[in-house]
PQR file of N, CA, C, O and H, with PARSE charges and radii, in Angstrom:
ATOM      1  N   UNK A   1      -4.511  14.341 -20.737 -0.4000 1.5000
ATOM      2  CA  UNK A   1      -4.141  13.759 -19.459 -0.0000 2.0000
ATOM      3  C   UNK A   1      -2.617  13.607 -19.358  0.5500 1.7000
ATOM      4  O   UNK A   1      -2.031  13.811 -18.294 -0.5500 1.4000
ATOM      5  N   UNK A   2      -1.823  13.152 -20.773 -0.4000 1.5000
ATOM      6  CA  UNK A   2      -0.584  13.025 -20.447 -0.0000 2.0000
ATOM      7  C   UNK A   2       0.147  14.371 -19.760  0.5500 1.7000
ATOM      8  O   UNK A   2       1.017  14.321 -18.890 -0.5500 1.4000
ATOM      9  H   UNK A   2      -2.299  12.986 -21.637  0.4000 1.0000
ATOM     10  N   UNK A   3      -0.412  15.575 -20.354 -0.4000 1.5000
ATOM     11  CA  UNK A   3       0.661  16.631 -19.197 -0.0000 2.0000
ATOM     12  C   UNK A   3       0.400  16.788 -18.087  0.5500 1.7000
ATOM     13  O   UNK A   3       1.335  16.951 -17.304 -0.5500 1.4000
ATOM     14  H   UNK A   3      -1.118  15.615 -21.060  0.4000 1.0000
ATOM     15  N   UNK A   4      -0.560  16.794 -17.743 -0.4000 1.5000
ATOM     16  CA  UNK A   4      -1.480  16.512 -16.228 -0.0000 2.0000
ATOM     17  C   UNK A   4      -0.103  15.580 -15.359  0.5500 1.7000
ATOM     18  O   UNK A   4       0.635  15.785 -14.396 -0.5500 1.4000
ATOM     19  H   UNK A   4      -1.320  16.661 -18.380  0.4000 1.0000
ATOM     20  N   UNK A   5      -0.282  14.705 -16.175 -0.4000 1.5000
ATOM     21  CA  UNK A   5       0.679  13.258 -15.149 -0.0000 2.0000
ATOM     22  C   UNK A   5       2.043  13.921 -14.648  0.5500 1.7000
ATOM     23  O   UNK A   5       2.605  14.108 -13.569 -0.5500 1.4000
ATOM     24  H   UNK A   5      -0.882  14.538 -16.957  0.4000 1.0000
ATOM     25  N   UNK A   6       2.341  14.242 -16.345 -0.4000 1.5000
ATOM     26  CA  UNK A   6       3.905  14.879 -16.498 -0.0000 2.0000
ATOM     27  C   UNK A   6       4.123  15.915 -15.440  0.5500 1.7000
ATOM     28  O   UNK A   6       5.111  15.927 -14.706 -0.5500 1.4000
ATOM     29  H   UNK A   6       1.885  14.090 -17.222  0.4000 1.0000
ATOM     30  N   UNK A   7       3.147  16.783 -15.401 -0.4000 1.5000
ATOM     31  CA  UNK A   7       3.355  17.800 -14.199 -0.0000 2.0000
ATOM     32  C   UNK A   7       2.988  16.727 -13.055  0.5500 1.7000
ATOM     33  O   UNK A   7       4.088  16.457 -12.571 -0.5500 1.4000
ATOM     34  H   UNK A   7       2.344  16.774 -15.997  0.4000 1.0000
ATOM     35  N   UNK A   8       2.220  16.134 -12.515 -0.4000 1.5000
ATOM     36  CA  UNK A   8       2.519  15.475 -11.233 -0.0000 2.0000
ATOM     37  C   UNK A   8       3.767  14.879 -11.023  0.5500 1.7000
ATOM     38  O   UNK A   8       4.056  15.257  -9.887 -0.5500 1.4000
ATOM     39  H   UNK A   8       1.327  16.353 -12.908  0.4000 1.0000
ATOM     40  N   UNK A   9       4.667  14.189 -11.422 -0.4000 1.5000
ATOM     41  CA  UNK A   9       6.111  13.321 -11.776 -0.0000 2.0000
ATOM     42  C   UNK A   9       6.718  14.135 -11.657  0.5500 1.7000
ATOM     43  O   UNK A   9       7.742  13.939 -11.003 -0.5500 1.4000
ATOM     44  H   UNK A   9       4.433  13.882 -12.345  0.4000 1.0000
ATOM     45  N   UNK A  10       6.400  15.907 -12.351 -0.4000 1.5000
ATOM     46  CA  UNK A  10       7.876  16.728 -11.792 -0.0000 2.0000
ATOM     47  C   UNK A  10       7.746  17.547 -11.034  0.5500 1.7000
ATOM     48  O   UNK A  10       8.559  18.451 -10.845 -0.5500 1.4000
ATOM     49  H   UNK A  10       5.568  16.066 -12.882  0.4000 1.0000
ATOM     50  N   UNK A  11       6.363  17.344 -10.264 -0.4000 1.5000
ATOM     51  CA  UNK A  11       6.521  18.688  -8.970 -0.0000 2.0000
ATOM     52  C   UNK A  11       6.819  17.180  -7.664  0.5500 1.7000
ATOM     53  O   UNK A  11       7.482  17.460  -6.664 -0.5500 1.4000
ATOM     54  H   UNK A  11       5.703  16.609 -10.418  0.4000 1.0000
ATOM     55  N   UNK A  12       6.282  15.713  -7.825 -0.4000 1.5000
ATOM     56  CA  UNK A  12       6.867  14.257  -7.311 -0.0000 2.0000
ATOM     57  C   UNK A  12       8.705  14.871  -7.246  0.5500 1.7000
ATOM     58  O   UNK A  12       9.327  15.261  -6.258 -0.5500 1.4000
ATOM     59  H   UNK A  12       5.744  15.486  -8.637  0.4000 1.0000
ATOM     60  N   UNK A  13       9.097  14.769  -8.465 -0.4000 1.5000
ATOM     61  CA  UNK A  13      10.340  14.668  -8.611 -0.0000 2.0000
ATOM     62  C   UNK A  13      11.044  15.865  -7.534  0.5500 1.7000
ATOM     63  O   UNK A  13      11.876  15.406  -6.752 -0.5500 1.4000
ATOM     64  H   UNK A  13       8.592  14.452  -9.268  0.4000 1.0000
ATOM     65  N   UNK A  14      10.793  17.206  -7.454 -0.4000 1.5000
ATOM     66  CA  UNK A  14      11.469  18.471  -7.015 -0.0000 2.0000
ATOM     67  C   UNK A  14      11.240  18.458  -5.342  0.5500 1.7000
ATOM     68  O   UNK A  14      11.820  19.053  -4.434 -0.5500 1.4000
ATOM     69  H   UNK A  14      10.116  17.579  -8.089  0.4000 1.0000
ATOM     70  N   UNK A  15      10.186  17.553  -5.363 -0.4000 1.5000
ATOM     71  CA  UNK A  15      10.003  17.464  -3.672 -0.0000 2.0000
ATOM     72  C   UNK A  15      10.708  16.547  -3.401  0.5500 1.7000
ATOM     73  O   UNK A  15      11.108  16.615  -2.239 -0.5500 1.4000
ATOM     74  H   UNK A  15       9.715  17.069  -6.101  0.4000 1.0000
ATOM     75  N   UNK A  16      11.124  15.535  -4.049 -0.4000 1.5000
ATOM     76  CA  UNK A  16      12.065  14.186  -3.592 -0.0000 2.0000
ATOM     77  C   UNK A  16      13.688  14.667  -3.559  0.5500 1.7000
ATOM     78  O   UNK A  16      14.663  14.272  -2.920 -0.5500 1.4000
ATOM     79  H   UNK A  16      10.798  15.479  -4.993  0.4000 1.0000
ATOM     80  N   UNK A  17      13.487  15.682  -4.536 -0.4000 1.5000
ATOM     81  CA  UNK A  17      15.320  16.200  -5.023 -0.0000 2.0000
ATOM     82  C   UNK A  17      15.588  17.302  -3.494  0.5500 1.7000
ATOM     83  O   UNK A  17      16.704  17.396  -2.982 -0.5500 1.4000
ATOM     84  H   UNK A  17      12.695  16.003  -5.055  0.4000 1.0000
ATOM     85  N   UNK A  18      14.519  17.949  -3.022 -0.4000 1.5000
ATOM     86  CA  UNK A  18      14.491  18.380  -2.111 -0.0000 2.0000
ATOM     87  C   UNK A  18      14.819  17.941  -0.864  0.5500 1.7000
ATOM     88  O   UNK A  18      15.454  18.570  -0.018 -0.5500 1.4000
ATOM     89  H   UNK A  18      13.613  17.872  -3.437  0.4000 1.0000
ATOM     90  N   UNK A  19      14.279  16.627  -0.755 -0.4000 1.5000
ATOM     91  CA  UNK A  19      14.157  15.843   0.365 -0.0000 2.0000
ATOM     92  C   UNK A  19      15.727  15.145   0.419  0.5500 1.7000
ATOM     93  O   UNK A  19      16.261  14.879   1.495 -0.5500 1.4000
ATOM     94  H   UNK A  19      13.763  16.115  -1.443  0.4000 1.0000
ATOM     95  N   UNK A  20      16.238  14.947  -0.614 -0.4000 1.5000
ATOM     96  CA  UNK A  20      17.517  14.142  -0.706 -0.0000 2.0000
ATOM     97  C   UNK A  20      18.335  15.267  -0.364  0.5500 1.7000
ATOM     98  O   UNK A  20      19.077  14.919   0.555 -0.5500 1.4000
ATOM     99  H   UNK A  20      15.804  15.164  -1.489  0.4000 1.0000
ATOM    100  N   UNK A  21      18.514  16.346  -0.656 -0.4000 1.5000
ATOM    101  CA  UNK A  21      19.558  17.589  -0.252 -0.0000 2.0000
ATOM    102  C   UNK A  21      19.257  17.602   1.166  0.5500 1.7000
ATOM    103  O   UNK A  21      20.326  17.665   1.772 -0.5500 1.4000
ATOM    104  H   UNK A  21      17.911  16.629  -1.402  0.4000 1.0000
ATOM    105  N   UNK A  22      18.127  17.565   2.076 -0.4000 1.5000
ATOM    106  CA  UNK A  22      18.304  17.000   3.460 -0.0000 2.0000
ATOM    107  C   UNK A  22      19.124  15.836   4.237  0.5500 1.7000
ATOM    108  O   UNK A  22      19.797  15.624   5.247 -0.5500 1.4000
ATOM    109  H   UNK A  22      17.258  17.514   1.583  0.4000 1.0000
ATOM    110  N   UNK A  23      18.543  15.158   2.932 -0.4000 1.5000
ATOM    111  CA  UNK A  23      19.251  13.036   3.919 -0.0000 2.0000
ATOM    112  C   UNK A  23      20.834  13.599   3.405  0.5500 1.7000
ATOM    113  O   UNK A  23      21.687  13.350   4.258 -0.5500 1.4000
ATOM    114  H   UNK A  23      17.997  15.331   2.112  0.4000 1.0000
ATOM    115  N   UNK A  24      21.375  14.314   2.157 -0.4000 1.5000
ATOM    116  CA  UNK A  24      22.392  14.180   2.012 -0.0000 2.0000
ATOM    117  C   UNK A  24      23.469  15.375   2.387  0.5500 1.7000
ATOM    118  O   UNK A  24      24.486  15.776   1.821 -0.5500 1.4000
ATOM    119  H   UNK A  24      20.683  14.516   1.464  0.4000 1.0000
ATOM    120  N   UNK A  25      22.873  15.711   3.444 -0.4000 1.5000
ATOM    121  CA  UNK A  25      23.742  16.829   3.648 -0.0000 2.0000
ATOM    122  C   UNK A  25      25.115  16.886   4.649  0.5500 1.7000
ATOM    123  O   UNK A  25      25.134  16.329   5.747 -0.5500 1.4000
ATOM    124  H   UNK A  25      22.047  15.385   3.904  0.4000 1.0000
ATOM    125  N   UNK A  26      26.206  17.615   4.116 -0.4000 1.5000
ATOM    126  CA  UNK A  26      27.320  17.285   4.922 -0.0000 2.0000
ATOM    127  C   UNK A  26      27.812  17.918   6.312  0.5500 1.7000
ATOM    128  O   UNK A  26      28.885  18.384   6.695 -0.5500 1.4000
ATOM    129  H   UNK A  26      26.190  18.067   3.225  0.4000 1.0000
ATOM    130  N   UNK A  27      26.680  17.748   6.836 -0.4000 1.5000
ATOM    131  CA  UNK A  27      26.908  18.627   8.118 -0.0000 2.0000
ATOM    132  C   UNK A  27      26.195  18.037   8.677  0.5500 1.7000
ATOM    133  O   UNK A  27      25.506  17.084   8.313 -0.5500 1.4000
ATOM    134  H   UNK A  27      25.809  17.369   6.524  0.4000 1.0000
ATOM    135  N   UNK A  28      26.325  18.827  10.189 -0.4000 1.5000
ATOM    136  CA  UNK A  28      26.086  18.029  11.135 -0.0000 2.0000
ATOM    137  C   UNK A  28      24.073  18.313  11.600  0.5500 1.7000
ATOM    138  O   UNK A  28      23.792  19.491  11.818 -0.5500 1.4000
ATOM    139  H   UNK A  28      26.885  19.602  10.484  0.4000 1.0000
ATOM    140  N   UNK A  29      23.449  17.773  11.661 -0.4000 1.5000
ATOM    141  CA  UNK A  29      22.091  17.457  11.291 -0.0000 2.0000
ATOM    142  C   UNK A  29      21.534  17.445  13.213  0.5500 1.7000
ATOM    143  O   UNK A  29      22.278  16.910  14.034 -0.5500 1.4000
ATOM    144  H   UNK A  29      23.677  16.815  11.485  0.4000 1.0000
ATOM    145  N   UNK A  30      20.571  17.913  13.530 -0.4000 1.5000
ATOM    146  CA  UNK A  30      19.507  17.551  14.558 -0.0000 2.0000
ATOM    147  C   UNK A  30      19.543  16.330  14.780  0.5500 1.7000
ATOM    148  O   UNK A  30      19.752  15.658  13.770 -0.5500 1.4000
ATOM    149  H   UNK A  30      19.967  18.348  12.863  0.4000 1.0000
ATOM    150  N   UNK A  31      19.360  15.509  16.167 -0.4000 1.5000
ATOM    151  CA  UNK A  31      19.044  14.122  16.302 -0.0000 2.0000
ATOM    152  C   UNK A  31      17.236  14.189  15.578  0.5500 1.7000
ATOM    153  O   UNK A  31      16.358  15.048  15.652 -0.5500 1.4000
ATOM    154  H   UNK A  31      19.191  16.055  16.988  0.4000 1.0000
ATOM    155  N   UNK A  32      17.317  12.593  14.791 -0.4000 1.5000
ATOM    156  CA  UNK A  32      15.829  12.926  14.081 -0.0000 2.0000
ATOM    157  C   UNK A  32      15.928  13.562  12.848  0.5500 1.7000
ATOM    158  O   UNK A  32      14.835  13.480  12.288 -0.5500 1.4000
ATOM    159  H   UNK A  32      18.030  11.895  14.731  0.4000 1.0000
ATOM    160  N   UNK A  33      16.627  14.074  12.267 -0.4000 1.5000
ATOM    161  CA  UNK A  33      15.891  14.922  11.360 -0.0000 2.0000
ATOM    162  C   UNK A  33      16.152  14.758   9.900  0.5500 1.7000
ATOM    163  O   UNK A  33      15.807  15.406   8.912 -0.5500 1.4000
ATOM    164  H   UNK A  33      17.515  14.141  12.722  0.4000 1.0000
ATOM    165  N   UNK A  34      17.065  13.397  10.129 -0.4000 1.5000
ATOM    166  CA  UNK A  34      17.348  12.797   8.358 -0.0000 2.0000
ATOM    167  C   UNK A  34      15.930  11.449   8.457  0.5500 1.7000
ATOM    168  O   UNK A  34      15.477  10.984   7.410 -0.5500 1.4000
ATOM    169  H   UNK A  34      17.345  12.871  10.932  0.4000 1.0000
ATOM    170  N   UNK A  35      15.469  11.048   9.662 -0.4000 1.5000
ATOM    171  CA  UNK A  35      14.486  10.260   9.722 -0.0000 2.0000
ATOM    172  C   UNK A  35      13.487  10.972   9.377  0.5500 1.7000
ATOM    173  O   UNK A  35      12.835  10.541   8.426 -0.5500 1.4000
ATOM    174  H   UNK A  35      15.836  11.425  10.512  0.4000 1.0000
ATOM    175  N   UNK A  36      13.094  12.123   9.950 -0.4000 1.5000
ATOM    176  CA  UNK A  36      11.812  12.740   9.332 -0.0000 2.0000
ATOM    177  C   UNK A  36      12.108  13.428   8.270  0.5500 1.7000
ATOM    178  O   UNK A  36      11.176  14.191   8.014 -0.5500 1.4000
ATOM    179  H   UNK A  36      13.623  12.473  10.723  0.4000 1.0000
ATOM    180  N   UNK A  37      13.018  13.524   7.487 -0.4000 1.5000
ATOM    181  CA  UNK A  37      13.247  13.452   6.182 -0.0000 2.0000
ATOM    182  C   UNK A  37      13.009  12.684   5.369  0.5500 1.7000
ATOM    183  O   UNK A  37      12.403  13.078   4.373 -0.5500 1.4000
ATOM    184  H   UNK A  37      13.774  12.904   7.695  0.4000 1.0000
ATOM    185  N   UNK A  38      13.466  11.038   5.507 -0.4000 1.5000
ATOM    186  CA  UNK A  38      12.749   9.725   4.793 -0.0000 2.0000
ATOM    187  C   UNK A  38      11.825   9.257   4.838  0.5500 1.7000
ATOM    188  O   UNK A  38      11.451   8.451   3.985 -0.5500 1.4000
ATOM    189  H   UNK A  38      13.958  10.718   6.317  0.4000 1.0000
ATOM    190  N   UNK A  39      10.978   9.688   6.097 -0.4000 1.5000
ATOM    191  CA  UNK A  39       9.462   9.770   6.420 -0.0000 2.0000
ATOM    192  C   UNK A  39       8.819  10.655   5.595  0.5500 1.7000
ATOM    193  O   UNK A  39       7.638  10.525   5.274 -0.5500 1.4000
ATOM    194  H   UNK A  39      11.282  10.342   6.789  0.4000 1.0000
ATOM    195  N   UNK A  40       9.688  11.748   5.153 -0.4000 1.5000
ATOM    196  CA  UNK A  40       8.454  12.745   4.494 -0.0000 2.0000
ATOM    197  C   UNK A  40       8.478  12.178   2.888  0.5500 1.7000
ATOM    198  O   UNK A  40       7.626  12.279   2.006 -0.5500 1.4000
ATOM    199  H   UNK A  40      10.648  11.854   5.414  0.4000 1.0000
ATOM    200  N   UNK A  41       9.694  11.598   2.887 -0.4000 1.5000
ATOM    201  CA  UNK A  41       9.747  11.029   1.532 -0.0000 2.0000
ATOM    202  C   UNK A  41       9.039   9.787   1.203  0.5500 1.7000
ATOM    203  O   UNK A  41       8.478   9.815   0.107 -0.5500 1.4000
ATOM    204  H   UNK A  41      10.387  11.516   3.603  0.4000 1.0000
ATOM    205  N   UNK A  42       8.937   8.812   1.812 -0.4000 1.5000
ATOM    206  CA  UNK A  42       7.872   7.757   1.775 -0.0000 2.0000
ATOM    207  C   UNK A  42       6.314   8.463   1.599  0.5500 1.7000
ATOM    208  O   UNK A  42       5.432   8.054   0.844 -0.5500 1.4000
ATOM    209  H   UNK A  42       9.392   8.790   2.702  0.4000 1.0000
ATOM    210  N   UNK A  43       6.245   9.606   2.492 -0.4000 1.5000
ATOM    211  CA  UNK A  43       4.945  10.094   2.293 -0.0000 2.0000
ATOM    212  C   UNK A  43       4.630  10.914   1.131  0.5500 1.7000
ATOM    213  O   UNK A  43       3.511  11.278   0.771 -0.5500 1.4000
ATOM    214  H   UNK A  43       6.961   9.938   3.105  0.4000 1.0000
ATOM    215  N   UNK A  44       5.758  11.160   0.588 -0.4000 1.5000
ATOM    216  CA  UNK A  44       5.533  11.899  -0.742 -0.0000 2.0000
ATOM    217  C   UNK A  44       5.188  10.630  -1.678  0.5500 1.7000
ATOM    218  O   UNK A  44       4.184  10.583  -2.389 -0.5500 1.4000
ATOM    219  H   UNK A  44       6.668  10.864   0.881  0.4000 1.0000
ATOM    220  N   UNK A  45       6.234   9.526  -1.574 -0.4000 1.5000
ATOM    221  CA  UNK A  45       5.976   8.725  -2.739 -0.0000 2.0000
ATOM    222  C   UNK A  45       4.046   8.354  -2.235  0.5500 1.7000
ATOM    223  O   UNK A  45       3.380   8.625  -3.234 -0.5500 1.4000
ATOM    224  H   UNK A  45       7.050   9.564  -0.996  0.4000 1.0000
ATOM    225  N   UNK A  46       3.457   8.045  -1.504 -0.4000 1.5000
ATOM    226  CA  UNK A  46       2.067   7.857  -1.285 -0.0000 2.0000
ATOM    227  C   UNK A  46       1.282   8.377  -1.942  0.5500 1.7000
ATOM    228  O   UNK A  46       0.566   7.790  -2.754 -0.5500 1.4000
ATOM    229  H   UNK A  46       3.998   7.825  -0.692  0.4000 1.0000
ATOM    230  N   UNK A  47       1.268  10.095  -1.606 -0.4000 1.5000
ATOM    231  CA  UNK A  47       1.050  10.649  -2.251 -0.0000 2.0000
ATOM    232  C   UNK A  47       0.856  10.876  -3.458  0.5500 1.7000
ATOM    233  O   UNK A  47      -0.161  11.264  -4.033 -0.5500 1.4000
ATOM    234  H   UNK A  47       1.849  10.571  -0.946  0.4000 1.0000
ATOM    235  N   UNK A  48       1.869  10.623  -3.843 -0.4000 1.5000
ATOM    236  CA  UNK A  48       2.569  11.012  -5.468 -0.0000 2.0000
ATOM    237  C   UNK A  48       0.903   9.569  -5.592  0.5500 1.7000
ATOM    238  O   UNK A  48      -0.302   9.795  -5.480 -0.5500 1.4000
ATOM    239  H   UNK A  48       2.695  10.308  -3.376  0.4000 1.0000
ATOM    240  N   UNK A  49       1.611   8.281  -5.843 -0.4000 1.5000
ATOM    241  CA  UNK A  49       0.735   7.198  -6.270 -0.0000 2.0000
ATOM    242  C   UNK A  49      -0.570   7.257  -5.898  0.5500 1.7000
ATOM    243  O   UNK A  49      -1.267   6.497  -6.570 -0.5500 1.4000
ATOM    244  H   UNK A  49       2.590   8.098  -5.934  0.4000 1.0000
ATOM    245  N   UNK A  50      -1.170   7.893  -5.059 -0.4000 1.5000
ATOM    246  CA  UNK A  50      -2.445   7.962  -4.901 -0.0000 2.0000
ATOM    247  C   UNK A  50      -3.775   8.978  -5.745  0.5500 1.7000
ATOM    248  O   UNK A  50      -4.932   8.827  -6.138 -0.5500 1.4000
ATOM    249  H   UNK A  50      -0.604   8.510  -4.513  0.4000 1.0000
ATOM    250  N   UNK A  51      -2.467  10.303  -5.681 -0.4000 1.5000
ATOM    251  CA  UNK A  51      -2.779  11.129  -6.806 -0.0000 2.0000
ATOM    252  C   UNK A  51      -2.859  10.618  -8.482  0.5500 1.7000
ATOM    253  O   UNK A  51      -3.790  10.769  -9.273 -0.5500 1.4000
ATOM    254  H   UNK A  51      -1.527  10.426  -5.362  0.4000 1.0000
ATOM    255  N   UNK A  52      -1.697  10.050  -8.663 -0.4000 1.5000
ATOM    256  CA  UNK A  52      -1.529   9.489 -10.098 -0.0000 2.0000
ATOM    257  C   UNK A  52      -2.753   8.669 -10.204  0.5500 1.7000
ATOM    258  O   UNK A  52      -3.617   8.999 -11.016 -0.5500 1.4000
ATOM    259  H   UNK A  52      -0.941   9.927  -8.021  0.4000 1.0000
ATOM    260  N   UNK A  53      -2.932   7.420  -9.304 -0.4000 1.5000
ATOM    261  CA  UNK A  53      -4.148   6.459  -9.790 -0.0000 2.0000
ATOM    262  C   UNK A  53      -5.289   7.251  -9.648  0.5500 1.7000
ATOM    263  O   UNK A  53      -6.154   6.867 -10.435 -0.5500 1.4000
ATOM    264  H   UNK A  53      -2.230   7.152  -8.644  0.4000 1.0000
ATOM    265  N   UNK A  54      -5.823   8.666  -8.633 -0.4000 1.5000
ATOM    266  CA  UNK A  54      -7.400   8.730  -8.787 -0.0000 2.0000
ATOM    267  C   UNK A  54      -7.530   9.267 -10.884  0.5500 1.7000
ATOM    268  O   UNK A  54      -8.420   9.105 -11.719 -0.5500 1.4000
ATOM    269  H   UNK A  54      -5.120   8.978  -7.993  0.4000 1.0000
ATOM    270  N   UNK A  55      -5.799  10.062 -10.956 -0.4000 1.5000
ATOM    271  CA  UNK A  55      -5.700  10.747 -12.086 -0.0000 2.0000
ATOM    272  C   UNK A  55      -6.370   9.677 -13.288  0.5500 1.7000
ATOM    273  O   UNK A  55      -7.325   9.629 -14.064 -0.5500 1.4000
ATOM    274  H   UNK A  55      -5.076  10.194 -10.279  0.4000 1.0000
ATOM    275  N   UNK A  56      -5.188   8.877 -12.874 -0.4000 1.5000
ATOM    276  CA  UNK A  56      -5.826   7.601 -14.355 -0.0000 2.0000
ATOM    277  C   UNK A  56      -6.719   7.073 -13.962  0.5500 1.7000
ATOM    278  O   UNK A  56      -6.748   6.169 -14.797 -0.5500 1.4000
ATOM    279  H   UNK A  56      -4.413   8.916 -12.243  0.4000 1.0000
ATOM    280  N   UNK A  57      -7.599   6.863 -13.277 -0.4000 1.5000
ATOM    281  CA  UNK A  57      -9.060   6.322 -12.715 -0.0000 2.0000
ATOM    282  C   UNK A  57     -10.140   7.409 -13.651  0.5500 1.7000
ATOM    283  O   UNK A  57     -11.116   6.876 -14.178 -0.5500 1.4000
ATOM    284  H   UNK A  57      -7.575   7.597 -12.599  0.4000 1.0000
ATOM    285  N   UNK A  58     -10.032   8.207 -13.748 -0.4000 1.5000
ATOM    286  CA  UNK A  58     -10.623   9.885 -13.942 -0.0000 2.0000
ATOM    287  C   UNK A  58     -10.197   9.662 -15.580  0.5500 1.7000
ATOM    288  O   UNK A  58     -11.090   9.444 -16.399 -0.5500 1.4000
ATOM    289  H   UNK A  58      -9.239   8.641 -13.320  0.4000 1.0000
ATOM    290  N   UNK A  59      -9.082   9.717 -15.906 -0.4000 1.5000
ATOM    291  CA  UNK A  59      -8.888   9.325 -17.700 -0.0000 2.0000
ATOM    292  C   UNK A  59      -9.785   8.258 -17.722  0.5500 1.7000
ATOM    293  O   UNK A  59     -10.863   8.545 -18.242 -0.5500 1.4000
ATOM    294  H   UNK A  59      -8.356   9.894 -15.241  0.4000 1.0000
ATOM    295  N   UNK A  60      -9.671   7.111 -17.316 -0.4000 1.5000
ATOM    296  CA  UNK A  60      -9.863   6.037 -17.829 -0.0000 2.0000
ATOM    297  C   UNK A  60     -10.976   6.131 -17.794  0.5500 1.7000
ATOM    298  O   UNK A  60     -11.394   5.292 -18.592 -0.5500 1.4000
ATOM    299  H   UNK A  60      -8.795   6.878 -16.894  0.4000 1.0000
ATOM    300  N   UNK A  61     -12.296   6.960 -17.085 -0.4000 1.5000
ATOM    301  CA  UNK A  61     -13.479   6.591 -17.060 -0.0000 2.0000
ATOM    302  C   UNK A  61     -14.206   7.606 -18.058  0.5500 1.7000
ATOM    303  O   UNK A  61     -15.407   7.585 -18.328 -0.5500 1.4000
ATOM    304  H   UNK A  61     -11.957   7.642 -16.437  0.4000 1.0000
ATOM    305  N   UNK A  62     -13.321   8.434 -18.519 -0.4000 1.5000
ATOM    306  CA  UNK A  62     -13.713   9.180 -19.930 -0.0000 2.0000
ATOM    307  C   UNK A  62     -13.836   8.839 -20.792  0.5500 1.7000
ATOM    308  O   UNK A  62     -14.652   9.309 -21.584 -0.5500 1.4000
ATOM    309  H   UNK A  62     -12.346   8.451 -18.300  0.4000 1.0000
ATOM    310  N   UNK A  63     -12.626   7.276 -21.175 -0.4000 1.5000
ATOM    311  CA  UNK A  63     -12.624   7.164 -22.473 -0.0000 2.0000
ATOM    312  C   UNK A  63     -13.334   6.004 -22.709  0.5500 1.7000
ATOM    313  O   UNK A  63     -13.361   5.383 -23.771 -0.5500 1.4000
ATOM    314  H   UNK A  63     -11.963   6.894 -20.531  0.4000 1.0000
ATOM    315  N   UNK A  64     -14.116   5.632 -21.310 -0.4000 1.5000
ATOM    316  CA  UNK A  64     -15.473   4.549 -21.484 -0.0000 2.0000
ATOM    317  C   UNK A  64     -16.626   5.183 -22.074  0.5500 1.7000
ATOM    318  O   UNK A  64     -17.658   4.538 -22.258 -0.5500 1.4000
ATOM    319  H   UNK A  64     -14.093   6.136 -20.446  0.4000 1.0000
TER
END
């Protein structure tokens, strides 16, 4: 299970590093579109945690 996680945390991680090269970019941006950038990022972190707990829900009921 631990690489399982490890790969969720770094494909989590490459979509967030993604998302930040949007919010942080030095140019001039769409009205909207660093907001639906931090929107997609809140929805990643959801994601991310919802996936992780069914993950350890799923370990944990193996090693009962």
């Amino acid at each position: 299970m631990h690489p399982d996680l490890l790969a969720l945390l770094d494909a989590h991680m490459a979509e967030l590093t993604a998302l930040r090269h949007i919010l942080a970019a030095p140019r001039p941006v769409h009205p909207g579109e660093r907001f639906a950038a931090a929107l997609e990022a809140a929805r990643a972190a959801e994601r991310y945690a919802r996936i992780t707990a069914e993950a350890l829900r799923a370990g944990a009921a193996t090693i009962v």
